[in-house]
C-alpha positions in Angstrom: -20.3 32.6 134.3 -22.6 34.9 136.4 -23.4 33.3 139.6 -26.7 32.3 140.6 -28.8 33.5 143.6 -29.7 30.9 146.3 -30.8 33.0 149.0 -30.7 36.4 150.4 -30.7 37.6 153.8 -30.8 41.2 155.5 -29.2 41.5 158.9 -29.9 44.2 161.2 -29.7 43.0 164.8 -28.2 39.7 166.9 -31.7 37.6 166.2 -31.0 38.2 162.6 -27.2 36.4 162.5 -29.4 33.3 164.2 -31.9 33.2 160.9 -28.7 33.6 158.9 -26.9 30.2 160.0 -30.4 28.2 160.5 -31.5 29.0 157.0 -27.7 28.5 155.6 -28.4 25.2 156.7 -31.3 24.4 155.0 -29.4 25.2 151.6 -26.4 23.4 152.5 -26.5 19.7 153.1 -22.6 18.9 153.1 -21.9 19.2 157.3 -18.2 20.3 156.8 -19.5 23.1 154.4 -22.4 24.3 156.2 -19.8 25.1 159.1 -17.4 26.5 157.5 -19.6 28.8 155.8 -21.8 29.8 159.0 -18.7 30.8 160.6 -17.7 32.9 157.5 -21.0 34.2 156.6 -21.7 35.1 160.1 -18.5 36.7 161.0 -18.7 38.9 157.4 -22.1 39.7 158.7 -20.8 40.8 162.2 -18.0 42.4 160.9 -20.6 45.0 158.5 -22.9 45.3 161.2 -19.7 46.4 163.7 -17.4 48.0 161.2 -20.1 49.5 158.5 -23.8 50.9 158.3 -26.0 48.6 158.8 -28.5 47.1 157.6 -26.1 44.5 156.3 -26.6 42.6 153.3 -25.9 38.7 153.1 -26.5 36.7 149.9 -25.7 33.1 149.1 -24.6 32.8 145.3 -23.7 29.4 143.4 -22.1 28.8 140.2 -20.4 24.7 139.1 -18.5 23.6 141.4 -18.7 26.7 143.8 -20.6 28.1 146.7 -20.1 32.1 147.6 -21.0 34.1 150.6 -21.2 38.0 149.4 -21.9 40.8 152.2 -22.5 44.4 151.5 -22.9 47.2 154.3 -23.5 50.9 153.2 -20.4 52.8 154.5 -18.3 53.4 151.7 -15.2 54.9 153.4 -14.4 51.5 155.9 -12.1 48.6 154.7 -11.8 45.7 156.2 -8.2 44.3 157.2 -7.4 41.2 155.3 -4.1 41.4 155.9 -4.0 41.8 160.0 -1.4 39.8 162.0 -3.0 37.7 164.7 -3.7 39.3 168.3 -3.9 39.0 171.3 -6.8 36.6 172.5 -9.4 39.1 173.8 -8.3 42.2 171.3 -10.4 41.1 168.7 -9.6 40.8 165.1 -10.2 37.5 164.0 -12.7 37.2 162.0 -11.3 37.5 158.5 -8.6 35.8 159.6 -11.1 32.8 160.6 -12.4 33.9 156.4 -8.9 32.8 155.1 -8.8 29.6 156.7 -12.3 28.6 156.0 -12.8 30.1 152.9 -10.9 29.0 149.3 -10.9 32.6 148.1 -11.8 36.1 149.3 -12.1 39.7 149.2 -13.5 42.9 149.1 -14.2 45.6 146.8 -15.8 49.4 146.7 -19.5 49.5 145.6 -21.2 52.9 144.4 -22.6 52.7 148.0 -20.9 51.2 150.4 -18.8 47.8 150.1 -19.0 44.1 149.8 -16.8 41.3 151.3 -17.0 38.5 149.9 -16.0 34.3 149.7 -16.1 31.3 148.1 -16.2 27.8 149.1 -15.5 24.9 146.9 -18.5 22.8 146.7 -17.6 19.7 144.9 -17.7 16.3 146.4 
């Protein structure tokens, strides 16, 4: 099944992550959910905007049973570091680790023009 568009969002700036998690919240009623994906969203966001060329793409998909957070920057060359060891408080690098504990499932993968991170949330219940 080909997931479903809820909302779209394009991040360019610091104001832009605060529309991000407001407007998450108006699509996302379950309180436990909506943080967890605001942290993700927001930190996959950060991470394009930081590690890529922005403008950053952020898109809220649905299909049964499941709620996914998809980003896409334009640099196609960077790849984020799923696999990273924790650090250091202060050196950084803990965003996708905060994706693996929040999220059910994620990723990445090459686009023609650029790359998208991406994860998914069960949203049953």
């Amino acid at each position: 099944m080909t997931p479903v568009l809820v909302r779209q969002w394009t991040i360019d700036d610091v104001h832009d992550l605060r529309v991000l998690r407001a407007e998450l919240g108006e699509e996302i009623a379950d309180a436990d959910l909506f943080d967890r994906i605001a942290v993700v969203a927001t930190e996959l966001a950060t991470n394009a905007m930081r590690h890529g060329t922005p403008p950053a793409t952020v898109r809220l998909l649905a299909e049964p049973g499941r709620l996914i957070v998809d980003v896409s920057d334009r640099d196609p060359v960077g790849e984020p570091q799923f696999g990273l060891e924790p650090r250091p408080m202060g050196e950084g690098g803990f965003g996708l680790l905060l994706v693996r504990t929040f999220a059910t499932d994620s990723g990445w993968h090459r686009t023609e023009h650029g790359k998208r991170t991406w994860a998914s949330f069960s949203a049953l219940g």
